[in-house]
N, C-alpha and C positions, 0 to 999 in steps of 0.2 A: 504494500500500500504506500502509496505517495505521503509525503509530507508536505502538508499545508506553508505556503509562503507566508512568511509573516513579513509585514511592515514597519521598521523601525521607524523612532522617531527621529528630529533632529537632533534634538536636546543627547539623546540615545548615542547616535552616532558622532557626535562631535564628542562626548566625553569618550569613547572607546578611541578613536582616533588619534585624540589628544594623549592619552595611555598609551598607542603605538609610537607615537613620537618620542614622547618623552623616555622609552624605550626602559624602564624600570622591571617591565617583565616581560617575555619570549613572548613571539605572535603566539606558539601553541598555549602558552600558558592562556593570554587572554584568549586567544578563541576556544577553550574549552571552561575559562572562567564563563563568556558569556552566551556560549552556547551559539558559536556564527565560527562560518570557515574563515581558516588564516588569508585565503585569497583576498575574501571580502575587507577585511581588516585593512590588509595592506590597498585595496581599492578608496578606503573613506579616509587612510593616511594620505592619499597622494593627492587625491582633492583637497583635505586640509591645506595640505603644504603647497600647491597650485593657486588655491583660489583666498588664502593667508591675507594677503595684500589689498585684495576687495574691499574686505571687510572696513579696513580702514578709506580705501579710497570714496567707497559708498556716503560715507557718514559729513565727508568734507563735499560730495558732489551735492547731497539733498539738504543740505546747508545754502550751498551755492542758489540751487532750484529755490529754494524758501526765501534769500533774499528779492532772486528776482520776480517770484511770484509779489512778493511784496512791495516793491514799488509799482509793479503795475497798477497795484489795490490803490498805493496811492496818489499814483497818475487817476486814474478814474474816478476819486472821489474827488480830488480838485477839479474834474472836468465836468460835475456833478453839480458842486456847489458855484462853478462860473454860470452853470447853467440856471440854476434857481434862482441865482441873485440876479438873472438877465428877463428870467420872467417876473422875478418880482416887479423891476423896474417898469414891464410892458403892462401887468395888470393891475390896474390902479386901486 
């Protein structure tokens, strides 16, 4: 009989990952601590160590996005209250 795939989570695999990095114990060791083949292990190590850098780059680009989402907001509310003060003046 087959064995059901299970789905780890993120949380899941960054910490086993992080545990193959830091290399404190044998891939067999954890892949039979946590119950997943040594392949797999060394697969979630190398995206760690691959996609490491994102992490940090991510956090500085949607910084970036939030400024500029931000002055648009307040480009358009200045274009808002030109507007309002232009009707106030037309309607008496």
């Amino acid at each position: 009989m087959a064995k059901k795939r299970t789905n780890h989570s993120a949380q899941f695999k960054f910490k086993v990952a992080l545990e193959a990095v830091r290399e404190s114990k044998t891939l067999s060791e954890l892949a039979s601590e946590h119950g997943i083949h040594p392949n797999q292990i060394t697969r979630w190590k190398q995206q760690l160590i691959q996609g490491g850098a994102e992490i940090f780059n991510h956090s500085v680009k949607s910084r970036q996005k939030d400024r500029g989402a931000e002055a648009d907001l307040y480009e358009q509310i200045g274009r808002l209250k030109m507007e309002l003060e232009w009707l106030k003046k037309k309607v008496p």
